[in-house]
C-alpha positions in Angstrom: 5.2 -9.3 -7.6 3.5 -12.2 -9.3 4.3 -14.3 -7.0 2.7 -11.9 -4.3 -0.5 -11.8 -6.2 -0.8 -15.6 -6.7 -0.9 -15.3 -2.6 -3.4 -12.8 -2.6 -5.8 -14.4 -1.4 -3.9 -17.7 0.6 -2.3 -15.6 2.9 -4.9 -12.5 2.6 -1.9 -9.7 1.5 -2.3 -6.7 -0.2 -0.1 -6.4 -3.4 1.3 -2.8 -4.5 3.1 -2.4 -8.0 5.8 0.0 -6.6 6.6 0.9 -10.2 6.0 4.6 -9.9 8.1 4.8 -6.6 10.6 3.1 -8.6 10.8 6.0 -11.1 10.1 8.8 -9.0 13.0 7.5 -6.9 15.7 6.9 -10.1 14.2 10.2 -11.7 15.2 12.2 -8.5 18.5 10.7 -8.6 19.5 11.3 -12.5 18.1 15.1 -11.5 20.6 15.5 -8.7 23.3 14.0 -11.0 22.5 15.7 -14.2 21.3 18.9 -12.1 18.4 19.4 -14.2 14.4 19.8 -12.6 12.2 16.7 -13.1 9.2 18.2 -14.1 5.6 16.8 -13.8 5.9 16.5 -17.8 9.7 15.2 -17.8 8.8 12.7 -15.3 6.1 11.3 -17.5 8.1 11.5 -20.5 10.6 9.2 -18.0 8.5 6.9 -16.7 7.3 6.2 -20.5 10.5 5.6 -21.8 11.3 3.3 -18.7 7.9 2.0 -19.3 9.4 0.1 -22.6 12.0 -2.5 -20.4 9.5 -2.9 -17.6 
């Protein structure tokens, strides 16, 4: 991603984070695993938490 944005404006891109789809998409996964619902609150007690190694 920093490498993208260093380019920004070089090669006229659009940089997205894609941290949140990250999440969402491992936060689905431990849900279907653990069968448990990933609430609106869980999920930002999750992404938090995985917020902390980012």
């Amino acid at each position: 991603m920093h490498q993208a944005q260093r380019q920004v404006e070089s090669r006229n891109v659009r940089v997205e984070d894609g941290w949140v789809y990250f999440v969402h998409g491992w936060s689905q996964v431990v849900g279907q695993v653990l069968h448990i619902e990933i609430t609106p609150e869980l999920f930002r007690r999750l992404d938090e938490a995985a917020a902390t190694t980012r």
